[in-house]
N, C-alpha and C positions, 0 to 999 in steps of 0.2 A: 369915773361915773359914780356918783351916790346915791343909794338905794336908802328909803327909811324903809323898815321893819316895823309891822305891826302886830300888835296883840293877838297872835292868833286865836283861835277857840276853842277852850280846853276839852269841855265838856257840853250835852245835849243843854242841858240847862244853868249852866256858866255864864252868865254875860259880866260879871268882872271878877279880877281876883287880886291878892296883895302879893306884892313883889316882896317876895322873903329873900331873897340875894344875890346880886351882881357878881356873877362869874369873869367875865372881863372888863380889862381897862382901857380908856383911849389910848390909842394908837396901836392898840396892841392886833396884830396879823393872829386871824381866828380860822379855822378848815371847815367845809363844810361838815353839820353834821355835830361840830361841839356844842357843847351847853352857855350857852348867853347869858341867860337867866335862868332861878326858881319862882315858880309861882306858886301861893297856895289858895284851895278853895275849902269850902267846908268840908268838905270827905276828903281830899288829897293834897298830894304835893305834884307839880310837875314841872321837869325841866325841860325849858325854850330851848332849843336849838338852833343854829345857825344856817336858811336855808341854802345857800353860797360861800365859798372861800371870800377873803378878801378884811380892810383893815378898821376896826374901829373908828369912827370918825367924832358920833357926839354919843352920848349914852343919856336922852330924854326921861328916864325911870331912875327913882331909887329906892332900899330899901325900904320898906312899908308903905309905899303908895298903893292906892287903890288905882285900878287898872282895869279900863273897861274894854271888853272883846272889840277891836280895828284901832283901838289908839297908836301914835306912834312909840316907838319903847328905843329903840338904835339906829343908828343911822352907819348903815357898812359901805365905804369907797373900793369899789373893784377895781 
């Protein structure tokens, strides 16, 4: 089964922020819990984490895109 992963919500008044770096690759088997992505907003950096185990399928983000809070960003095959 495939799950896409959305842009969760960093912060109270965040609604997008730019993808500073792709932590994994397709097909790569990720645990819950590790970091997916970085995002950064005006004040911070924060790293996405992986809500479920399971394997890379497409990776919808890349470096420096602008990323608005519920977009898709990965898509993980459990």
């Amino acid at each position: 089964m495939r799950s896409t992963l959305k842009m969760p919500k960093v912060g109270d008044a965040v609604d997008e922020v730019v993808i500073s770096e792709i932590q994994v690759q397709k097909g790569a088997a990720v645990s819950e819990g590790q970091t997916l992505f970085v995002v950064e907003t005006d004040k911070t950096t924060v790293e996405v984490p992986a809500p479920f185990a399971g394997t890379v399928a497409e990776i919808l983000i890349a470096a420096g895109d602008d990323v608005k809070t519920g977009a898709p960003t990965i898509v993980l095959e459990v």
